[in-house]
C-alpha positions as CSV (number, residue, x, y, z in Angstrom):
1,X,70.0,30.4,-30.4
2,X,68.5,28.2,-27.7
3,X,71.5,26.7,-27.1
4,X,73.0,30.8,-26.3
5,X,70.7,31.4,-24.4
6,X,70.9,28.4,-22.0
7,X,74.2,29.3,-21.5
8,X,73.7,32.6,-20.5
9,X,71.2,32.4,-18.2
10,X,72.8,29.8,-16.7
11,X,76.1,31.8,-16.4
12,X,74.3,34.4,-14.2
13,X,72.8,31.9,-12.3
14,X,75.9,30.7,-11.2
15,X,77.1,34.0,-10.8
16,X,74.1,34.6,-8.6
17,X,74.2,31.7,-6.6
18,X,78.2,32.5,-5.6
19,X,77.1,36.3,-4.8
20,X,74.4,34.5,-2.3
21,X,77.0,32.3,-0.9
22,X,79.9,34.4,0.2
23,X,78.8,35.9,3.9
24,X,79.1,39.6,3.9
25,X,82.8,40.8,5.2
26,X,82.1,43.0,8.5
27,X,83.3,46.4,8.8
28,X,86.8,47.4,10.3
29,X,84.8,48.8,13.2
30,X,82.8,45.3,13.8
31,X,86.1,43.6,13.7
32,X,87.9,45.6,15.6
33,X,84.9,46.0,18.0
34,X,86.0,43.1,20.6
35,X,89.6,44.4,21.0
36,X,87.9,47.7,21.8
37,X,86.0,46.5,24.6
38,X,88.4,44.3,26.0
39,X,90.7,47.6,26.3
40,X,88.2,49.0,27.8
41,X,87.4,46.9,30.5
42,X,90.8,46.4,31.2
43,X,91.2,50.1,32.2
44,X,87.5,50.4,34.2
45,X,88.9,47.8,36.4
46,X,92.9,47.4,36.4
47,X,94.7,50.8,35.2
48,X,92.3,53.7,36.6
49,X,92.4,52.2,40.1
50,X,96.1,51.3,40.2
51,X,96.5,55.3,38.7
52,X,94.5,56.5,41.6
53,X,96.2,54.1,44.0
54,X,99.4,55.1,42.8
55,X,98.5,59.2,43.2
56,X,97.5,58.6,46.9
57,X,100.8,57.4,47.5
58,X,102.8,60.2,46.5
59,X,100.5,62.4,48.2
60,X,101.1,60.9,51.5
61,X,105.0,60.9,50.9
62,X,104.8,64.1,50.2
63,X,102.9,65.0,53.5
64,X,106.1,63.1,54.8
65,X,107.2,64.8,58.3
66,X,110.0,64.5,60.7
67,X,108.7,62.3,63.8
68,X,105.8,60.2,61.7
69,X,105.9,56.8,62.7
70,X,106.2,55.1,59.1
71,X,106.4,51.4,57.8
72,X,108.6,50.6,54.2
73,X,107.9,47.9,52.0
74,X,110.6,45.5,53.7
75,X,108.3,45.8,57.0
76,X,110.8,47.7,58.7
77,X,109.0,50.5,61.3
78,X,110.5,53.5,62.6
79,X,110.1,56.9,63.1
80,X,111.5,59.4,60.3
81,X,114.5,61.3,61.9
82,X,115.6,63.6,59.4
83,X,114.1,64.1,55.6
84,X,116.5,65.1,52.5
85,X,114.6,65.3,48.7
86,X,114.1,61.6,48.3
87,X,116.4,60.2,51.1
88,X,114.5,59.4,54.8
89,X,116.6,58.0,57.6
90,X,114.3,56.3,60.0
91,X,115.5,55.8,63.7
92,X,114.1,52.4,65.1
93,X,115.2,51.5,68.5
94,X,118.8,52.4,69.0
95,X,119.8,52.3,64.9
96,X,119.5,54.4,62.0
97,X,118.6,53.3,58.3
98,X,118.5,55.2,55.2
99,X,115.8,54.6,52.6
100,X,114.4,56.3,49.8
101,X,111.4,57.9,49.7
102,X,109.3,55.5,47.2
103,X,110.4,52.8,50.1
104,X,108.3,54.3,53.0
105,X,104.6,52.2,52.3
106,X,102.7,53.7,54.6
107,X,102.0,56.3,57.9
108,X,101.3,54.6,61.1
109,X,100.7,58.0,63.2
110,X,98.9,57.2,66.7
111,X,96.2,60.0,65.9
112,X,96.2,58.5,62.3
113,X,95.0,54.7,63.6
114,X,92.5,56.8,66.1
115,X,90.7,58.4,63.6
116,X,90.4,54.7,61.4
117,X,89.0,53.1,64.6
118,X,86.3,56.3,64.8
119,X,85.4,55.6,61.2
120,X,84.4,51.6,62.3
């Protein structure tokens, strides 16, 4: 009988101690809870302001206008000469260029660079 019982109790000992020895396993949430954040951050400070960046620019191509004194991505300024849907032909000096208008990077209007110098 003693010999029984030895073994039992020290069968649930060793049961025990491997119960005490195994860490916990953390919850889906926990591990997932790192990716999470880093998705986060990742749109606080790179996709919302490119979004907004990205909505200013098609608002000022759409305020597009015949005579605007524009610059495209290639660094070539001119002043728009006649508009289509999303075709722009810019006069600059004594030639004509086509682009389209996703090209056109920015308005350099004289009343436009007024108004940034009243701002300073």
């Amino acid at each position: 009988m003693k010999l029984s019982a030895l073994l039992v109790t020290l069968s649930s000992i060793a049961a025990f101690a491997q119960d005490a020895a195994q860490p916990e396993q953390p919850s889906a949430l926990a591990s997932f809870l790192p990716l999470i954040l880093l998705f986060v951050v990742m749109w606080l400070f790179f996709i919302r302001p490119k979004q907004k960046e990205m909505k200013q620019m098609d608002e000022m191509r759409k305020q597009l206008k015949k005579g605007d004194k524009v610059m495209t991505a290639a660094g070539i300024i001119g002043t728009i000469a006649s508009m289509e849907e999303n075709l722009i032909t810019l006069r600059t000096g004594t030639s004509t260029i086509e682009f389209e208008k996703a090209a056109i990077l920015r308005v350099i209007n004289n009343d436009t660079s007024a108004k940034v110098e009243e701002k300073k």
